[in-house]
VEXMILUM-174301 format. One record per residue (C-alpha): residue number from 0; residue in three letters; x, y, z. Coordinates in steps of 0.05 Angstrom, whole numbers. Example, Ala and Ser with C-alpha at 12.3 -4.5 7.8 and 13.67 -1.06 7.14 Angstrom:
r num->0 residu->ALA X->246 Y->-90 Z->156;
r num->1 residu->SER X->273 Y->-21 Z->143;
END
This chain:
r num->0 residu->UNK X->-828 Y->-35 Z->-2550;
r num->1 residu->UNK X->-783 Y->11 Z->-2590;
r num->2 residu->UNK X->-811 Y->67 Z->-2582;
r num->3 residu->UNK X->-814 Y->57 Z->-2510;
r num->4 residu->UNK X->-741 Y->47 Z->-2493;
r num->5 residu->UNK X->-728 Y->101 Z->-2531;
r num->6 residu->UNK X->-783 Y->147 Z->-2493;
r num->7 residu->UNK X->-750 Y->127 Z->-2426;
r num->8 residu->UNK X->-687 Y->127 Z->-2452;
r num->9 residu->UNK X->-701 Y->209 Z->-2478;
r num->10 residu->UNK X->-727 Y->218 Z->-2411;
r num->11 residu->UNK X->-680 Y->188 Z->-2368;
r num->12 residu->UNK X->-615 Y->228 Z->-2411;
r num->13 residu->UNK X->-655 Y->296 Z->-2393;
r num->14 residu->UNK X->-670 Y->284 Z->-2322;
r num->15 residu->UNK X->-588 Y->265 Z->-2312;
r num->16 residu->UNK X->-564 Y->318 Z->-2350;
r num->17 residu->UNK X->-606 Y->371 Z->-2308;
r num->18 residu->UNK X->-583 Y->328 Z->-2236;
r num->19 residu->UNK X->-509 Y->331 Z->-2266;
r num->20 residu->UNK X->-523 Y->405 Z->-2271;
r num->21 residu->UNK X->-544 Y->419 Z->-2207;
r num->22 residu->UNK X->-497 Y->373 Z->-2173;
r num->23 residu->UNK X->-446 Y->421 Z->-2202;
r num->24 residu->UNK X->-471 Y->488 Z->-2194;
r num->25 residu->UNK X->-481 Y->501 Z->-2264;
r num->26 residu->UNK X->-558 Y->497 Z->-2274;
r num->27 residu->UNK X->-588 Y->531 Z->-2200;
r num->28 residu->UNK X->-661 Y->522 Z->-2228;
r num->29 residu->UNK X->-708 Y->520 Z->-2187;
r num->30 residu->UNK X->-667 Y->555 Z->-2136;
r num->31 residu->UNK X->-686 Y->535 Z->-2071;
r num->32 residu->UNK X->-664 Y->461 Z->-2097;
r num->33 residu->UNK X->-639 Y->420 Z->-2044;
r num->34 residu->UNK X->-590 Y->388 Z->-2105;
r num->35 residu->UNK X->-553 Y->448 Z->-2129;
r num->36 residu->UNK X->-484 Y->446 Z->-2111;
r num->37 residu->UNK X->-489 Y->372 Z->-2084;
r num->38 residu->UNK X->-431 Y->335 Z->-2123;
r num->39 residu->UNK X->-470 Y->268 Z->-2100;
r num->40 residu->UNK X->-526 Y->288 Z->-2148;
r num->41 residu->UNK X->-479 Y->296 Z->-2203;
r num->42 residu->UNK X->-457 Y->228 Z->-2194;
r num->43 residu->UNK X->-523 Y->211 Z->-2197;
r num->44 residu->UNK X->-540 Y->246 Z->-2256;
r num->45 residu->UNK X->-475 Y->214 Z->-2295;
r num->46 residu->UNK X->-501 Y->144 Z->-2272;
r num->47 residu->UNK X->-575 Y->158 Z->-2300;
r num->48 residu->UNK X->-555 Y->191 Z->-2371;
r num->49 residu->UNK X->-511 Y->133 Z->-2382;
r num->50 residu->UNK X->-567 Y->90 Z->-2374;
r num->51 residu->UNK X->-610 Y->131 Z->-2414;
r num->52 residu->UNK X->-554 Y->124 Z->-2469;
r num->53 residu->UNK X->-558 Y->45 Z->-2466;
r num->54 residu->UNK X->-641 Y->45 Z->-2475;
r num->55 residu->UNK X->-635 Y->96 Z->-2536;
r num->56 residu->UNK X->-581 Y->49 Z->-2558;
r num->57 residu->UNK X->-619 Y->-5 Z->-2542;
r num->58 residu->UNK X->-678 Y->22 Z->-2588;
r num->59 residu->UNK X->-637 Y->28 Z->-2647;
r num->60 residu->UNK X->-610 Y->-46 Z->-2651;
END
């Protein structure tokens, strides 16, 4: 079970950081993205890599 919160948890933290960075502009990969430059996603991104945070947390305890 550990190792699975923490695998989601990994994978969640990446796939939020990359949305936060196209939300903002700074990562335009791939660059016909419908998400780059959409401050929505970013939001998005911020709410998934904090819940990424808690399951790596989570896997620790």
């Amino acid at each position: 079970m550990r190792r699975l919160l923490l695998s989601v948890g990994l994978v969640a933290l990446v796939i939020g950081l990359l949305w936060i960075g196209q939300g903002t502009g700074v990562v335009a990969w791939p660059p016909g993205s419908f998400m780059i430059k959409e401050i929505h996603w970013a939001l998005y991104g911020a709410v998934l890599s904090a819940i990424g945070l808690i399951l790596i947390w989570q896997s620790q305890r």
